[in-house]
C-alpha positions in Angstrom: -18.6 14.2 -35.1 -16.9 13.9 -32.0 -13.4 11.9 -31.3 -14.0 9.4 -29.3 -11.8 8.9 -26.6 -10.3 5.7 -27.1 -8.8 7.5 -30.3 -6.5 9.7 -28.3 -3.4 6.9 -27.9 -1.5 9.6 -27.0 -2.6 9.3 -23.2 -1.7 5.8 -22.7 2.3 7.0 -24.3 2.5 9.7 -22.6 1.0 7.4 -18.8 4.1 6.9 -16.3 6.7 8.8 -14.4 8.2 10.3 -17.5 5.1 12.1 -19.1 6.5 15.2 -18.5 9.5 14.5 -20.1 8.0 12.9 -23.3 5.9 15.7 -24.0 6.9 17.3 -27.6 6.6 20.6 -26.0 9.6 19.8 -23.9 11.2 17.8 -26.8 11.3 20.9 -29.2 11.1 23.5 -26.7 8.4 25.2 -28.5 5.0 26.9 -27.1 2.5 24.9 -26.9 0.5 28.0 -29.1 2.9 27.6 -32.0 1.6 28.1 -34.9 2.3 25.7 -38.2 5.2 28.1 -40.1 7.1 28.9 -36.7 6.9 25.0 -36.2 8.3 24.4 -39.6 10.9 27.0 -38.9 12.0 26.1 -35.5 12.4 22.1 -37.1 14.7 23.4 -39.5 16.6 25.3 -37.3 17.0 21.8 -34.9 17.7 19.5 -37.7 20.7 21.6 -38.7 22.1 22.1 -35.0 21.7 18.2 -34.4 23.8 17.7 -37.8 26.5 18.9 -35.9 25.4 18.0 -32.4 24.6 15.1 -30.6 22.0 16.5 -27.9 19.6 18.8 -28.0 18.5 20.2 -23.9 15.1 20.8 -25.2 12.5 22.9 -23.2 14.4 24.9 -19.8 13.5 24.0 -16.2 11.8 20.5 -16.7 13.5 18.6 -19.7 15.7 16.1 -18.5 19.4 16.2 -17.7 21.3 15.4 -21.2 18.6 16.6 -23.4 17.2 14.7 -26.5 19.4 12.8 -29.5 18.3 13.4 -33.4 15.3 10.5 -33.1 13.5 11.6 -30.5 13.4 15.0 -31.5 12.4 14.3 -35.1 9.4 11.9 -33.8 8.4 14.8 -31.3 7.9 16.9 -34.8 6.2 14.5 -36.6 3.8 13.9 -33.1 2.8 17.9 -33.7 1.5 17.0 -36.8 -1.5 15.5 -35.3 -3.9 17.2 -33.9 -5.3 14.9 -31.5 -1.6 13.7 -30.3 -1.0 17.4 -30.1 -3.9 18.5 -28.1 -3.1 15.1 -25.2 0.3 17.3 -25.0 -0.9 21.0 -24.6 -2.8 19.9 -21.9 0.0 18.9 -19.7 2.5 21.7 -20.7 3.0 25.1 -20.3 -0.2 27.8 -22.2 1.5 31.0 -20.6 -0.6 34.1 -20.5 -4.3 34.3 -22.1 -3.9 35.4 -25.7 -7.0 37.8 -26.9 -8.9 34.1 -28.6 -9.5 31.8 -25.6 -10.8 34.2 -22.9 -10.0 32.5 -19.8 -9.3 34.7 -16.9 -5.1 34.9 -16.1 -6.2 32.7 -13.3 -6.8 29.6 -15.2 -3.4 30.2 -16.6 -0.9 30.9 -13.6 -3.1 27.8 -11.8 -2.3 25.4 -14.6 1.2 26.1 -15.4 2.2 26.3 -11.7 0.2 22.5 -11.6 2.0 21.4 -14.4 5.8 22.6 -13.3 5.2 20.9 -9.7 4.1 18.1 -10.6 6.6 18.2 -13.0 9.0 18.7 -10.1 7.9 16.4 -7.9 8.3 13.3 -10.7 11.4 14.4 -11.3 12.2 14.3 -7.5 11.1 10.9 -7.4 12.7 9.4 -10.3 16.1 11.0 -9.2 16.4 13.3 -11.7 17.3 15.9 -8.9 17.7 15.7 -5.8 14.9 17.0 -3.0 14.6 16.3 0.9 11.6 14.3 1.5 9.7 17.0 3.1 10.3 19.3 -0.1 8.6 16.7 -2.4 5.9 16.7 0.1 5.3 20.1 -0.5 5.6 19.5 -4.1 2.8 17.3 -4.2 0.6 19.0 -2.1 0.4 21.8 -4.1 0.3 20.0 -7.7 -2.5 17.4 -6.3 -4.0 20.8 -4.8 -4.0 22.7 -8.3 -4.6 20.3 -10.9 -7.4 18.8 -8.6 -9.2 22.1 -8.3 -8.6 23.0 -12.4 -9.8 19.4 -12.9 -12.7 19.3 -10.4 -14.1 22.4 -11.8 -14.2 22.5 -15.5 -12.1 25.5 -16.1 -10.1 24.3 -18.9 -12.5 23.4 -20.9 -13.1 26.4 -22.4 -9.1 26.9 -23.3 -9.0 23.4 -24.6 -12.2 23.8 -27.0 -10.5 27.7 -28.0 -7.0 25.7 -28.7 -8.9 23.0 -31.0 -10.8 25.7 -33.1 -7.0 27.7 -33.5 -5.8 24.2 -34.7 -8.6 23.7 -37.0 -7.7 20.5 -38.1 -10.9 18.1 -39.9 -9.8 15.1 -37.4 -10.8 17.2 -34.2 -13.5 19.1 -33.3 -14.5 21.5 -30.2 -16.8 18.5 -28.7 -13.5 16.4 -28.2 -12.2 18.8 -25.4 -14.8 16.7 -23.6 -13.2 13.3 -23.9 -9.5 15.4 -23.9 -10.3 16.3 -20.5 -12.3 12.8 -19.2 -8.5 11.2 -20.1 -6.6 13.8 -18.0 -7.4 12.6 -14.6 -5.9 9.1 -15.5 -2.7 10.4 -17.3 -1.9 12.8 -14.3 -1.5 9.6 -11.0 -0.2 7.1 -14.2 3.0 7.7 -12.3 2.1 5.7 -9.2 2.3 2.1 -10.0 5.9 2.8 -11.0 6.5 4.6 -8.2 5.4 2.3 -5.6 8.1 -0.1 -7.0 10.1 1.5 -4.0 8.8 0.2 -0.6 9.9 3.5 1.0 8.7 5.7 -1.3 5.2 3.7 -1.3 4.7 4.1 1.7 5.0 7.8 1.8 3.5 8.4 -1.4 0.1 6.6 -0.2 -0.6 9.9 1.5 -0.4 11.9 -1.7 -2.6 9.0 -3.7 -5.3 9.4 -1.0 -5.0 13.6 -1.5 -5.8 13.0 -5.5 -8.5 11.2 -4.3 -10.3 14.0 -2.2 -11.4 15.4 -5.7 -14.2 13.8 -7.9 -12.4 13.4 -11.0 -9.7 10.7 -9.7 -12.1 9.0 -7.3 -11.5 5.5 -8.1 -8.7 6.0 -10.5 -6.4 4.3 -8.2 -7.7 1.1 -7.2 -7.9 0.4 -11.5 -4.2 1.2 -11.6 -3.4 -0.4 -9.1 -4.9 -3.4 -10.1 -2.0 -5.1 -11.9 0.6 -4.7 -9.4 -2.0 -6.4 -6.7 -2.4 -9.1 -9.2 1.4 -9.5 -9.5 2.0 -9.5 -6.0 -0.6 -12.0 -5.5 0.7 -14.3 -8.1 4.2 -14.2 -6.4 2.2 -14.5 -3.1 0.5 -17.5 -4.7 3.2 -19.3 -6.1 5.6 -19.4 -2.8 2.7 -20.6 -0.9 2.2 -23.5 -3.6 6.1 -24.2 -2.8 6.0 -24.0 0.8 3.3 -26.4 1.1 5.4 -29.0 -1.6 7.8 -28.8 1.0 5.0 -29.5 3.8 3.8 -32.3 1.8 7.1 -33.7 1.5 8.1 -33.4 5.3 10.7 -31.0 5.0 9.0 -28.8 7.6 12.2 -26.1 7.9 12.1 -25.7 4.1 8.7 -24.8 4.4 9.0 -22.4 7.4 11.6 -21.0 5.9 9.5 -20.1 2.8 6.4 -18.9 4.8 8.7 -16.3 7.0 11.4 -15.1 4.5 9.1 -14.7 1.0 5.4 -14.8 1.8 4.8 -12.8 4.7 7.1 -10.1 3.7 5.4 -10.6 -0.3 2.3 -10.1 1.5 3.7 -7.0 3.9 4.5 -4.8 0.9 0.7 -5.1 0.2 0.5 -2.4 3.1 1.1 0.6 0.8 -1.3 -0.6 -1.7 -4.5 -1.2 0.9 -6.5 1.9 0.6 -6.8 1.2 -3.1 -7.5 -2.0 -2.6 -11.0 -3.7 -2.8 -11.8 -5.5 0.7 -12.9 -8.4 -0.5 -9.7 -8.8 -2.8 -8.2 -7.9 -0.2 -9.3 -10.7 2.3 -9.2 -13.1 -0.2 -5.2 -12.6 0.3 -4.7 -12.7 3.6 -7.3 -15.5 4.2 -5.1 -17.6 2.0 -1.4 -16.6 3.5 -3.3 -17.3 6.8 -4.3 -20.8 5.9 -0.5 -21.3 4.6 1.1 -20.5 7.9 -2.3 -22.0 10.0 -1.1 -25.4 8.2 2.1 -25.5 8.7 1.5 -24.6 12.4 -0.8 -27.1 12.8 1.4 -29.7 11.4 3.9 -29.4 14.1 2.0 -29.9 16.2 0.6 -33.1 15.1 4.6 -34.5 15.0 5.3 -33.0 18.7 2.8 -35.5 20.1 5.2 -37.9 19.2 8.9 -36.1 18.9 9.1 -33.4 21.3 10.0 -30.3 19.7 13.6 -28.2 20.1 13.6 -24.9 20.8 13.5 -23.3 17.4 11.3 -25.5 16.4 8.6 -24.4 19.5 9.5 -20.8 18.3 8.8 -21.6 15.2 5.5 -23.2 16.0 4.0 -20.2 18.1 5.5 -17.6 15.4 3.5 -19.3 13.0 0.6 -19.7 14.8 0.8 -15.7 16.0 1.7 -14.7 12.3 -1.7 -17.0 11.2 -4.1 -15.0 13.6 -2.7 -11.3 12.9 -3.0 -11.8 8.9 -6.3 -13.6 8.7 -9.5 -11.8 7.9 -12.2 -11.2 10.4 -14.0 -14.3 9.3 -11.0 -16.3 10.6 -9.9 -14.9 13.3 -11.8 -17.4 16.0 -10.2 -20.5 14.9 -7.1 -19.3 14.3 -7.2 -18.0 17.7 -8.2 -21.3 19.0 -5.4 -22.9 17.1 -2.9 -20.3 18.8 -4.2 -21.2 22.2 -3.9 -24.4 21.9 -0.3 -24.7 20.3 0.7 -22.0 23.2 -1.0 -24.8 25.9 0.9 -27.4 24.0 4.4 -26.3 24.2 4.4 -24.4 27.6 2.2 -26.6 29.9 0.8 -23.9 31.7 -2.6 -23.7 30.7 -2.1 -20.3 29.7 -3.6 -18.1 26.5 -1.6 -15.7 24.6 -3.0 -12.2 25.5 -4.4 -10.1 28.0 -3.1 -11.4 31.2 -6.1 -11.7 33.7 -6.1 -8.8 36.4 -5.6 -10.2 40.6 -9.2 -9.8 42.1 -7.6 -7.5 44.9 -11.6 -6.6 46.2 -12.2 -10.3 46.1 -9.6 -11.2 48.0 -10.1 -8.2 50.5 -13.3 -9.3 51.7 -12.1 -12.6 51.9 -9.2 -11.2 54.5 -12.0 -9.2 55.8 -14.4 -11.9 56.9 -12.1 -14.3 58.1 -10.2 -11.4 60.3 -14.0 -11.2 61.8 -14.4 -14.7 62.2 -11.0 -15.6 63.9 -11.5 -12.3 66.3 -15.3 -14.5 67.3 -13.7 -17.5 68.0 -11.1 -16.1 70.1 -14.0 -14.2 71.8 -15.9 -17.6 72.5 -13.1 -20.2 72.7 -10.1 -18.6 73.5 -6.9 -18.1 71.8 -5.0 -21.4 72.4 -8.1 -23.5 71.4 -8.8 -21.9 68.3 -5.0 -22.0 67.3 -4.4 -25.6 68.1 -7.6 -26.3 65.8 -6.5 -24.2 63.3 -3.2 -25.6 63.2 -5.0 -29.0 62.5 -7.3 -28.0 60.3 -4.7 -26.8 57.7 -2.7 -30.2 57.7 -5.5 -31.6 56.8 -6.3 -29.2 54.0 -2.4 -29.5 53.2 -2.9 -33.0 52.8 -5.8 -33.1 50.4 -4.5 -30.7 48.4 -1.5 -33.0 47.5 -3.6 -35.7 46.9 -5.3 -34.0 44.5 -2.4 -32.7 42.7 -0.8 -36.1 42.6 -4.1 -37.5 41.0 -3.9 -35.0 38.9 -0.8 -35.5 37.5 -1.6 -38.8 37.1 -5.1 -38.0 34.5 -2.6 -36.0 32.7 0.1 -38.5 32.0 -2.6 -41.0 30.7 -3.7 -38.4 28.7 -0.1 -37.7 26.9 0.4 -41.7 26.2 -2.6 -42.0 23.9 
């Protein structure tokens, strides 16, 4: 009968940055073909050096700096003694060359061991194990995400993995399970991520190398499921300083609340940015439809009080930063009234009638054939009248326009003064 899956615990001990380094293969240093009397041997031989001994460096090139005490050495052994633990390990570590049972081609072989010491590398680069230049990791995990996505993609392990379960030939496994060994790989192989992306920085370079796992079928989907919790954290942290910024709304302390908005939510929802391609978009807009709202609220608020207390000047900025912030997080479905909102704080505190934006271009052709035509129609009347005529008449004609034209501002400023004193 088959192992189900959800027996092999192994994968979800082994998930995170240090897989590679929990492995028992790089705990006792042994091959990952060792057989049960060299196992028992090579324990005996490490249980009497760590009598003596406090480390042990374990397995050469990817165990960590400092090695491994007495404990974890002795639960690596007694991890080898299960077939199905066992088999989680062999498939991340090292198989060397094909031995005369398992018949892959020295292909399979020299692609999986380089996949497993990059990626190896890499995490180790990461977690500052050793140090690496940026651009080296890069390199790193272009060729690990290349190799184990091409091993995984195409199936060509599963005929080592079913050969390695028939050398083991243990009751509590059999060949079948290579297929649920190998369904759990994917998963175990980017369980480093969420971890990683702890680091702003290092999120925001490493969402490259997420979107390169994802070019292969296997870990299509893996990431927005691993993902998942540290969107739900940062949504709960988003969620509870909007709840506090609009107490202090509520309560009328309005810089409080500003405060809140510009120095804890809008940077909480910022570091989202790493996180959007895995990301579902209506999750997504859920957030920023709510941290919208938040600062649309506050914005609108002011407002209301600088009808009747004119604002200072940090007070306006705050207002139209606000406002500005509201309309560039808000989802698509929000984006006209916020805008509207915008405008109309904007009109508010600079009394120019003007909209954030675009500014509008001068109608130069417009006001060419404007010059045009009246150049034509001066040159006629100096044809018909004469020049002093049509000068003196000119002259008058624009004190009267000059006139008017103050008139109507004056009554103009008049409408809007009534208008401010309701």
């Amino acid at each position: 009968m088959t192992t189900p899956v959800r027996e092999f615990d192994r994968f979800e001990e082994l998930a995170g940055p240090q897989l590679y380094r929990r492995n028992v293969f790089a705990v006792t240093g042994l091959p990952t073909h060792a057989s049960g009397p060299a196992v028992r041997r090579h324990r005996q031989k490490l249980e009497a050096r760590l009598a003596v001994e406090d480390r042990w460096p374990g397995a050469r090139d990817v165990a960590p700096a400092g090695g491994y005490g007495k404990d974890e050495v002795r639960a690596a052994f007694e991890g080898l003694q299960d077939p199905r633990r066992r088999m989680v390990d062999e498939l991340v570590w090292l198989w060397g060359s094909p031995d005369s049972g398992c018949g892959c081609s020295a292909d399979v072989h020299e692609l999986h061991d380089s996949a497993v010491v990059l990626h190896a590398r890499a995490l180790r680069a990461e977690t500052g194990d050793v140090e690496l230049p940026v651009d080296q990791r890069a390199s790193l995990w272009e060729h690990a995400v290349s190799a184990w996505g091409h091993l995984v993609a195409d199936g060509a392990l599963r005929q080592h993995v079913r050969h390695r379960i028939r050398a083991l030939g243990d009751p509590r496994l059999d060949e079948d399970a290579a297929d649920d060994l190998l369904a759990g790989l994917p998963k175990l192989l980017v369980s480093p991520f969420p971890q990683l992306f702890a680091d702003p920085a290092a999120a925001a370079r490493l969402t490259t190398v997420c979107s390169a796992w994802t070019a292969f079928p296997p870990f299509t989907g893996l990431f927005s499921e691993l993902f998942e919790r540290a969107v739900e954290d940062a949504y709960e942290k988003i969620h509870g300083d909007l709840l506090a910024a609009e107490r202090e709304r509520e309560a009328g302390r309005y810089r409080e609340a500003f405060l809140l908005l510009r120095d804890r939510v809008v940077p909480g929802f910022e570091d989202l940015a790493p996180l959007r391609p895995f990301v579902s978009d209506w999750r997504y807009d859920e957030i920023a439809h709510v941290v919208a709202v938040g600062l649309n609220n506050l914005a609108v608020e002011l407002l209301g009080v600088s009808v009747y207390r004119p604002p200072s000047a940090s007070r306006r900025e705050e207002m139209i930063w606000l406002a500005e912030k509201a309309y560039e997080i808000g989802p698509d479905r929000d984006s006209q009234g916020l805008k509207e909102n915008w405008e109309t704080i904007y009109d508010h505190l600079t009394g120019t009638g003007r909209r954030p934006g675009r500014a509008t271009p001068f109608p130069w052709r417009a006001f060419l054939l404007v010059l045009v035509f009246i150049g034509g129609a001066l040159s006629y009347l100096i044809g018909a009248f004469g020049f002093l005529p049509v000068l003196f008449t000119g002259v008058a004609v624009l004190g009267v326009v000059g006139s008017l034209v103050r008139f109507l501002a004056w009554l103009a400023d008049g409408v809007r003064s009534g208008r401010r004193t309701r």
